[in-house]
C-alpha positions, 0 to 999 in steps of 0.5 A: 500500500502506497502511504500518500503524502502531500509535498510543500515547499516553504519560502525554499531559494537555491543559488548558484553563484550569484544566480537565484535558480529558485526564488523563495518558492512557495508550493504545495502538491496535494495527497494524490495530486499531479503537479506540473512544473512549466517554463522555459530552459534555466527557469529553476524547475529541475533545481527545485525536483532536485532540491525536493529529491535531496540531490540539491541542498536548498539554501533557505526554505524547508521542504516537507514531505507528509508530515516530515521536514526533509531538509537534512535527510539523505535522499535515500531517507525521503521516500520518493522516487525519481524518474530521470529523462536518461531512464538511468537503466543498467544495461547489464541487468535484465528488466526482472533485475532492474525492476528488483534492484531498489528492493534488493537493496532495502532486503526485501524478501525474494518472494517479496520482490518477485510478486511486486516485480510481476504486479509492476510488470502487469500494471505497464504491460512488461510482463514479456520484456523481463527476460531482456535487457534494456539495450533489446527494448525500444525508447518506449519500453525503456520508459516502462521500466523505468517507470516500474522501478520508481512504482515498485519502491511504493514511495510517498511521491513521484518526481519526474524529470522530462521523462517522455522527452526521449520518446519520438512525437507519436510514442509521447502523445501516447504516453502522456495519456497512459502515465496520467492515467497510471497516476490517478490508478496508483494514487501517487502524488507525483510532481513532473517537470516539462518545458511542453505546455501541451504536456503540462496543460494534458497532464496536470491537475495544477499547473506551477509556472515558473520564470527566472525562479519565481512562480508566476502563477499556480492553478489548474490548466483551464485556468492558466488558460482563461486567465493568465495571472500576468503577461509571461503567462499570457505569452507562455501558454498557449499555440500560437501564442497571444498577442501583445499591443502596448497602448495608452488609456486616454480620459475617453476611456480608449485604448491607443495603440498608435496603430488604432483604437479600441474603446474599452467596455464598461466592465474592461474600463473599470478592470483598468481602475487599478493599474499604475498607470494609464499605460496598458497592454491589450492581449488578444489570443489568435484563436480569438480574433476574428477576420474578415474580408470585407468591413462588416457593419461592427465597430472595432474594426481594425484593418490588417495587411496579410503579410503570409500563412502558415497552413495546418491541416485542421486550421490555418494561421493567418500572420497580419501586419497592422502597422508596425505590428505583425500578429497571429490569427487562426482561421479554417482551413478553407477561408479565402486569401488567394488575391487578398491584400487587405483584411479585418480583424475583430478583437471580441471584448470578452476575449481581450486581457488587459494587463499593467504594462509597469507591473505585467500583471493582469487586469482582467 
C-alpha cells in the first residue's frame, strides 16, 4: 500500500553563484495530486525536483514531505522516487533485475520482490520484456521500466524529470495519456517537470509556472488558460501564442495603440481602475480574433495587411501586419486569401486581457 503524502515547499531559494535558480518558492502538491512544473530552459524547475529529491541542498526554505521536514535527510531517507529523462537503466541487468534492484537493496524478501516485480510488470504491460535487457527494448519500453522501478519502491511521491522527452512525437502523445492515467490508478502524488505546455496543460491537475525562479502563477490548466495571472503567462501558454499591443488609456476611456483604437467596455474600463498607470497592454489570443474580408457593419474594426500563412491541416494561421505590428490569427482551413491584400480583424471584448504594462500583471 502506497502511504500518500502531500509535498510543500516553504519560502525554499537555491543559488548558484550569484544566480537565484529558485526564488523563495512557495508550493504545495496535494495527497494524490499531479503537479506540473512549466517554463522555459534555466527557469529553476529541475533545481527545485532536485532540491525536493535531496540531490540539491536548498539554501533557505524547508521542504516537507507528509508530515516530515526533509531538509537534512539523505535522499535515500525521503521516500520518493525519481524518474530521470536518461531512464538511468543498467544495461547489464535484465528488466526482472532492474525492476528488483531498489528492493534488493532495502532486503526485501525474494518472494517479496518477485510478486511486486510481476504486479509492476502487469500494471505497464512488461510482463514479456523481463527476460531482456534494456539495450533489446525500444525508447518506449525503456520508459516502462523505468517507470516500474520508481512504482515498485511504493514511495510517498513521484518526481519526474522530462521523462517522455526521449520518446519520438507519436510514442509521447501516447504516453502522456497512459502515465496520467497510471497516476490517478496508483494514487501517487507525483510532481513532473516539462518545458511542453501541451504536456503540462494534458497532464496536470495544477499547473506551477515558473520564470527566472519565481512562480508566476499556480492553478489548474483551464485556468492558466482563461486567465493568465500576468503577461509571461499570457505569452507562455498557449499555440500560437497571444498577442501583445502596448497602448495608452486616454480620459475617453480608449485604448491607443498608435496603430488604432479600441474603446474599452464598461466592465474592461473599470478592470483598468487599478493599474499604475494609464499605460496598458491589450492581449488578444489568435484563436480569438476574428477576420474578415470585407468591413462588416461592427465597430472595432481594425484593418490588417496579410503579410503570409502558415497552413495546418485542421486550421490555418493567418500572420497580419497592422502597422508596425505583425500578429497571429487562426482561421479554417478553407477561408479565402488567394488575391487578398487587405483584411479585418475583430478583437471580441470578452476575449481581450488587459494587463499593467509597469507591473505585467493582469487586469482582467
Amino acid at each position: 500500500m502506497y502511504e500518500v503524502a502531500r509535498v510543500r515547499l516553504i519560502n525554499l531559494t537555491k543559488r548558484f553563484g550569484e544566480v537565484k535558480a529558485v526564488d523563495n518558492l512557495n508550493l504545495e502538491a496535494k495527497d494524490k495530486e499531479f503537479v506540473v512544473l512549466l517554463g522555459p530552459s534555466g527557469c529553476g524547475k529541475t533545481t527545485t525536483l532536485r532540491c525536493i529529491a535531496g540531490l540539491e541542498p536548498p539554501d533557505e526554505g524547508e521542504i516537507y514531505i507528509g508530515d516530515r521536514l526533509v531538509n537534512d535527510l539523505d535522499p535515500k531517507d525521503r521516500n520518493v522516487a525519481m524518474v530521470f529523462q536518461s531512464y538511468a537503466l543498467y544495461p547489464h541487468m535484465t528488466v526482472f533485475k532492474n525492476l528488483a534492484f531498489p528492493l534488493e537493496n532495502f532486503k526485501v524478501p525474494k518472494d517479496e520482490i518477485k510478486r511486486r516485480v510481476q504486479k509492476v510488470a502487469k500494471l505497464l504491460k512488461i510482463e514479456n520484456l523481463l527476460d531482456r535487457k534494456p539495450g533489446q527494448l525500444s525508447g518506449g519500453q525503456q520508459q516502462r521500466v523505468a517507470l516500474g522501478r520508481a512504482i515498485i519502491r511504493e514511495p510517498q511521491a513521484f518526481l519526474m524529470d522530462e521523462p517522455l522527452s526521449n520518446l519520438d512525437a507519436k510514442l509521447r502523445v501516447y504516453m502522456r495519456a497512459e502515465l496520467k492515467k497510471l497516476q490517478k490508478e496508483i494514487g501517487v502524488t507525483t510532481i513532473y517537470v516539462t518545458h511542453d505546455q501541451v504536456e503540462a496543460m494534458t497532464m496536470g491537475d495544477r499547473i506551477a509556472i515558473l520564470n527566472e525562479g519565481v512562480l508566476q502563477q499556480f492553478a489548474p490548466p483551464t485556468e492558466v488558460y482563461s486567465h493568465p495571472a500576468n503577461v509571461f503567462v499570457a505569452g507562455f501558454i498557449g499555440s500560437p501564442p497571444t498577442n501583445f499591443f502596448e497602448c495608452t488609456l486616454t480620459p475617453e476611456g480608449v485604448l491607443d495603440a498608435k496603430e488604432f483604437t479600441y474603446p474599452l467596455q464598461k466592465d474592461l474600463l473599470e478592470a483598468t481602475e487599478t493599474a499604475t498607470s494609464n499605460e496598458v497592454i491589450l492581449g488578444i489570443r489568435p484563436q480569438d480574433i476574428g477576420v474578415y474580408q470585407e468591413k462588416k457593419a461592427k465597430k472595432n474594426l481594425i484593418k490588417a495587411s496579410l503579410y503570409t500563412t502558415e497552413p495546418l491541416g485542421d486550421s490555418m494561421i493567418l500572420d497580419l501586419r497592422i502597422g508596425d505590428y505583425i500578429i497571429k490569427a487562426v482561421v479554417n482551413p478553407d477561408f479565402k486569401i488567394e488575391g487578398v491584400k487587405d483584411l479585418w480583424v475583430e478583437f471580441p471584448a470578452e476575449k481581450v486581457y488587459l494587463f499593467d504594462k509597469k507591473t505585467g500583471k493582469a487586469l482582467t
